[in-house]
C-alpha positions in Angstrom: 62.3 -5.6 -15.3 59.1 -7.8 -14.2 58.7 -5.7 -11.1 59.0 -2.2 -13.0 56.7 -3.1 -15.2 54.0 -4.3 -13.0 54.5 -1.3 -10.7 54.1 1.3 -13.6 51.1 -0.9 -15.0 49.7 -0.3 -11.1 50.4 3.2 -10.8 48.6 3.8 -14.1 45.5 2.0 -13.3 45.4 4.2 -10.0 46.0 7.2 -11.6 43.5 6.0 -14.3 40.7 5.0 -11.6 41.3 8.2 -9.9 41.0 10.4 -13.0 37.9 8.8 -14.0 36.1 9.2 -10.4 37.8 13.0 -10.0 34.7 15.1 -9.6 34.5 18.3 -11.2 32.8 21.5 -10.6 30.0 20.6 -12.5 29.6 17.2 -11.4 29.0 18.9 -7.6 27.0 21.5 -9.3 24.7 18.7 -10.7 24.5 16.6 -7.7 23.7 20.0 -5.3 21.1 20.5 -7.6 19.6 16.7 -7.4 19.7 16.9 -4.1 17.5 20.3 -4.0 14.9 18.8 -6.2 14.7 15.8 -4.6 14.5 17.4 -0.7 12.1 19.7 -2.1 9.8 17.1 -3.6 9.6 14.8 -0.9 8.9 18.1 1.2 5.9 18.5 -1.1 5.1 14.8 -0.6 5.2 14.7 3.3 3.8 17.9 3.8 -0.1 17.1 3.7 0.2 14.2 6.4 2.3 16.7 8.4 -0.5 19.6 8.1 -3.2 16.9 8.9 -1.2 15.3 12.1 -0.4 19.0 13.1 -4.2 20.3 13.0 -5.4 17.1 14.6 -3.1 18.2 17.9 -3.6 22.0 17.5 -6.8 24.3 19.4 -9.7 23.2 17.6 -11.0 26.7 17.1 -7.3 27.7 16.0 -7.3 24.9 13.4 -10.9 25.7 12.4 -10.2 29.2 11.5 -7.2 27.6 8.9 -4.3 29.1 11.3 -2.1 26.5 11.8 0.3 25.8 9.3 3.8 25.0 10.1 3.5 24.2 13.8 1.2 23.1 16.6 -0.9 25.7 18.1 -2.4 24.8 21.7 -1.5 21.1 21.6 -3.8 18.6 23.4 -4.7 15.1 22.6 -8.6 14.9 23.4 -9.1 15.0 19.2 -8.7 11.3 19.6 -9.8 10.2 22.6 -13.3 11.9 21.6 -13.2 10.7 17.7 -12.7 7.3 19.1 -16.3 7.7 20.9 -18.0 8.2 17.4 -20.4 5.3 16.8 -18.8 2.8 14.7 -15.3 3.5 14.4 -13.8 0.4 16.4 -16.2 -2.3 14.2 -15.2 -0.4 11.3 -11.6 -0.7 12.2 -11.4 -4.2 12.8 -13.3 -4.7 9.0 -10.8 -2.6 7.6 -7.8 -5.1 9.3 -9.7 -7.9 8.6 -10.3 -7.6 4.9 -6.3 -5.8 4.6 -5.0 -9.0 6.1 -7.2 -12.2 4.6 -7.0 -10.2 0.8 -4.1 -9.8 1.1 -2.6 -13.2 1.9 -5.4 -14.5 -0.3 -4.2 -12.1 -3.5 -0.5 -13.0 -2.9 -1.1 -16.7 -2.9 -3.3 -16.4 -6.0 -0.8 -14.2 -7.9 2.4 -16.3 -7.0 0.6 -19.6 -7.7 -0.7 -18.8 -11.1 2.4 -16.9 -12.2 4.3 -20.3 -11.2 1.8 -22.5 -13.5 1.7 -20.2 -16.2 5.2 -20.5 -16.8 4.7 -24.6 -17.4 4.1 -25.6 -20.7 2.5 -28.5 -19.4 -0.4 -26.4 -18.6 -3.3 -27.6 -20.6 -4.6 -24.6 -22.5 -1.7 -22.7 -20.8 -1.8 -19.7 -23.5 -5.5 -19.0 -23.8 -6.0 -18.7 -20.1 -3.4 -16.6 -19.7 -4.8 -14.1 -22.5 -8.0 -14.4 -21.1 -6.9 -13.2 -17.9 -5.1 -10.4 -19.5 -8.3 -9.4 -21.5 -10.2 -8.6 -18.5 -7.7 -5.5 -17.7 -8.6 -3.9 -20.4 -12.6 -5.0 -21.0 -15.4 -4.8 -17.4 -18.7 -5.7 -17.7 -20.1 -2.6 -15.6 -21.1 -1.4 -12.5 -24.7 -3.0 -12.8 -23.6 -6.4 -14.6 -21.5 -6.9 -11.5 -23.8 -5.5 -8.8 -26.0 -8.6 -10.7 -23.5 -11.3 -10.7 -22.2 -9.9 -6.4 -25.7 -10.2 -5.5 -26.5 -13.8 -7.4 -23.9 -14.7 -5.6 -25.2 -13.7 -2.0 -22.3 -11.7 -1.7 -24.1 -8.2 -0.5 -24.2 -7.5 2.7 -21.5 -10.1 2.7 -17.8 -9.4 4.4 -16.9 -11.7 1.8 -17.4 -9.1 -1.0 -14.2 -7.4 0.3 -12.0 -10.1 -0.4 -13.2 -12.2 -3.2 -13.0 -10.1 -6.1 -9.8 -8.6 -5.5 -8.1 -12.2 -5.2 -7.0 -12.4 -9.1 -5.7 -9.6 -10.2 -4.4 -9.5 -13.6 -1.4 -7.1 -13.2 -0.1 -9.1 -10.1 0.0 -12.2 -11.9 1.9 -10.8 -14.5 4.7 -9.5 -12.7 4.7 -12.9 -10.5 4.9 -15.1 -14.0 7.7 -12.9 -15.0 9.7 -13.4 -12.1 9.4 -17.0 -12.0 10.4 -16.7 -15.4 13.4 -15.1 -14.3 14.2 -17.7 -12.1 16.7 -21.5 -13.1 14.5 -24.0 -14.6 16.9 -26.6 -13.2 15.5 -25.4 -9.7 12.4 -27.2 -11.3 14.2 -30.1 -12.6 16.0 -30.8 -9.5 12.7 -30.7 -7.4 11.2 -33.2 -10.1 13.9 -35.8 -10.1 13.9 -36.2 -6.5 10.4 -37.3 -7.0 8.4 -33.5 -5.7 4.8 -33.2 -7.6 3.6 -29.8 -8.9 2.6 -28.5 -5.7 5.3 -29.6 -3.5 7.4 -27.5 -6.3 5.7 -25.0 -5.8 5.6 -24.6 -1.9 8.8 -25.8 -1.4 10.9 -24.2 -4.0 9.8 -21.4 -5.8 7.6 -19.7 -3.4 10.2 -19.1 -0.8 12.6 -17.9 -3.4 9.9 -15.5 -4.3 10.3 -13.0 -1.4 11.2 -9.9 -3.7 7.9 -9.8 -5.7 5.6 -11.5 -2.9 6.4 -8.0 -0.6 5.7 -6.2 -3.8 2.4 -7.7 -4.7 1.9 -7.4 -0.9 2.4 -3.8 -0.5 -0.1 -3.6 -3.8 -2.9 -5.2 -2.2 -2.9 -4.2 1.1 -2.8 -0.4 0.0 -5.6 -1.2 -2.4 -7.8 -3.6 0.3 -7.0 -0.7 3.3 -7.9 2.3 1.0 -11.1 1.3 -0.8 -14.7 2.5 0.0 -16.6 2.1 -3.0 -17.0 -1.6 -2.2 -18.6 -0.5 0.8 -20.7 1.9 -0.8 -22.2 -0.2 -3.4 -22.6 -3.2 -2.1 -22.8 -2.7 2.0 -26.0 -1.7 4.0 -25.5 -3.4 7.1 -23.5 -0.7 9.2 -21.2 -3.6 10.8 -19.7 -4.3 7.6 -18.7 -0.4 7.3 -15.2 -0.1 6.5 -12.6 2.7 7.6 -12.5 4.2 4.7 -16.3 4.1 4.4 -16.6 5.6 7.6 -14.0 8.4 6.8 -16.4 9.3 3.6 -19.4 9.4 5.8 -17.2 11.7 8.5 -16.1 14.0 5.9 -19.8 14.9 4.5 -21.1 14.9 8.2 -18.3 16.4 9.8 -20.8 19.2 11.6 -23.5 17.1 13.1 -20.4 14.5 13.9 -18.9 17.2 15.7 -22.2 18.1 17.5 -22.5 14.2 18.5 -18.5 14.8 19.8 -19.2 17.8 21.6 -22.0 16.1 23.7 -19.9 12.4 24.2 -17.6 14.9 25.3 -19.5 16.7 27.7 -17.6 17.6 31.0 -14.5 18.1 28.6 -16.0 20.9 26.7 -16.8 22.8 29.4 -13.3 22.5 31.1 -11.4 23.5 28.3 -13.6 25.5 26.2 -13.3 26.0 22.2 -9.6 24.8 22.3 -11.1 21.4 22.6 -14.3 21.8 21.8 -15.0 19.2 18.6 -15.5 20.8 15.3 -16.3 19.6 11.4 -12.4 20.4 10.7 -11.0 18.7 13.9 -13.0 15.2 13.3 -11.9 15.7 9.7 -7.9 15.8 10.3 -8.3 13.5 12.9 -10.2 10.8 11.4 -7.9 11.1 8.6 -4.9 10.7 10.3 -5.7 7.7 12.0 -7.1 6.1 8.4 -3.4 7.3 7.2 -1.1 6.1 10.1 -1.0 2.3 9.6 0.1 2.5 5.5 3.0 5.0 6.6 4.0 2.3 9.6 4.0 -0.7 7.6 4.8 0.8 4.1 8.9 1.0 5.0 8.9 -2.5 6.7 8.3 -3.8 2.8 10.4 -1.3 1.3 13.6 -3.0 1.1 12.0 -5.6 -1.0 9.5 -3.1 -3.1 12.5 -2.2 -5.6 14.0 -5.0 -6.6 10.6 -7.2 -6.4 9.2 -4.6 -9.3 12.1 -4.6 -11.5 12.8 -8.1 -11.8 9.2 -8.8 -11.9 9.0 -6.1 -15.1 11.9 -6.8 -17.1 12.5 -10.0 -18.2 16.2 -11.2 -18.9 
């Protein structure tokens, strides 16, 4: 009787488990129909690095005429062997790594470390520091103010000014202090009774357990460091310090007497190959862009796995 029972009680739940995962018409209807919208927005999404990388390779006077468009049209490489003979671009390039990298290692720690001590009620003044920070999202002094304080500082014409403002940032702390919120106070506890100060808490047992929201932060700051130009543009005058970015800007508005400067570096080039290699304002335009683009679409997946979860257990607390 046992053995009936438990066989009919199985063969229920199956066809139970069954029935409620049977698809329908509509339920393949709908998903076709996700999957159209989706492939068709990340086709919109993918499509302008795609038409830049494509027009960078592609005859120059093709390209410059707006003909290429789904394909490659006379493909050659010299774009970038000749764009990487424009004055500047290798300094620039190694400003842009240097200030990605030192930000954002410098951002990460600040964020992690003061979400961490916000969280202890120990804190002296613990509340009022942390709605002060917050404040400062939502109130700036200025552009001049700051240009003020930047240049009392003897940060202008400083590499330094690409780095040190961007180390607190209000929005990073608060998804780090949520996170550690999330996490077992008895972690803490545990450290404490076996004698670990503060700090050696912190190193040693929250911020490697913090890997989620440190790649998120990460991938925050090092798209912010890599992309900006204004920095550059209010503050820089000393052409070393140019940025990538900065650089780009500058390409972009003097794309034709750039591509004049290109066509004469180039010299025994141009005349071998003619117009289909020939630099022009368009051609330095794609390519410069592509090669400012390139590195964030490399190293953006690497962090990916982590980007998820890091920003929703470091938005919802529970």
């Amino acid at each position: 009787m046992t053995t009936t029972m438990t066989k009919t009680l199985t063969t229920a739940k199956k066809g139970d488990t069954s029935a409620r995962y049977r698809s329908t018409a509509g339920d393949v209807l709908f998903r076709l129909a996700n999957y159209a919208v989706f492939a068709l927005f990340a086709l919109i999404c993918a499509y302008p690095f795609y038409y830049l990388i494509i027009n960078s390779i592609s005859a120059n006077d093709v390209s410059a005429l707006g003909d290429v468009r789904l394909w490659p049209v006379g493909f050659h490489l010299s774009n970038y062997a000749q764009v990487f003979q424009l004055p500047g671009l290798p300094m620039a390039t190694v400003v842009s790594i240097g200030r990605t990298v030192i930000g954002t290692v410098l951002t990460v720690l600040a964020s992690a470390f003061l979400g961490f001590m916000f969280t202890q009620t120990r804190m002296w003044g613990r509340k009022f520091w942390y709605r002060f920070l917050i404040i400062t999202m939502y109130f700036s002094a200025g552009l001049i103010p700051v240009f003020i304080i930047m240049k009392t500082l003897g940060l202008t014409n400083n590499f330094w000014v690409y780095v040190l403002p961007f180390v607190v940032q209000p929005f990073n702390v608060i998804l780090a202090k949520t996170y550690v919120e999330s996490m077992p106070k008895e972690l803490q506890e545990a450290a404490e009774v076996d004698g670990a100060n503060i700090l050696q808490v912190f190193f040693r047992v929250y911020l490697p357990n913090m890997t989620p929201i440190l790649a998120t932060i990460a991938i925050f700051s090092a798209v912010t460091q890599w992309n900006s130009f204004q920095d550059t543009l209010i503050y820089i005058t000393d052409q070393s310090l140019y940025t990538l970015q900065y650089l780009l800007y500058m390409f972009i508005n003097q794309a034709s007497s750039l591509a004049q400067a290109a066509q004469n570096a180039g010299g025994n080039i141009g005349q071998i190959a003619g117009l289909a290699t020939e630099q022009t304002p368009t051609s330095i335009r794609m390519t410069v862009s592509v090669l400012v683009v390139l590195p964030i679409i490399f190293i953006y997946p690497l962090f990916q796995r982590f980007f998820v979860k890091g920003i929703m257990l470091g938005a919802v607390k529970g």
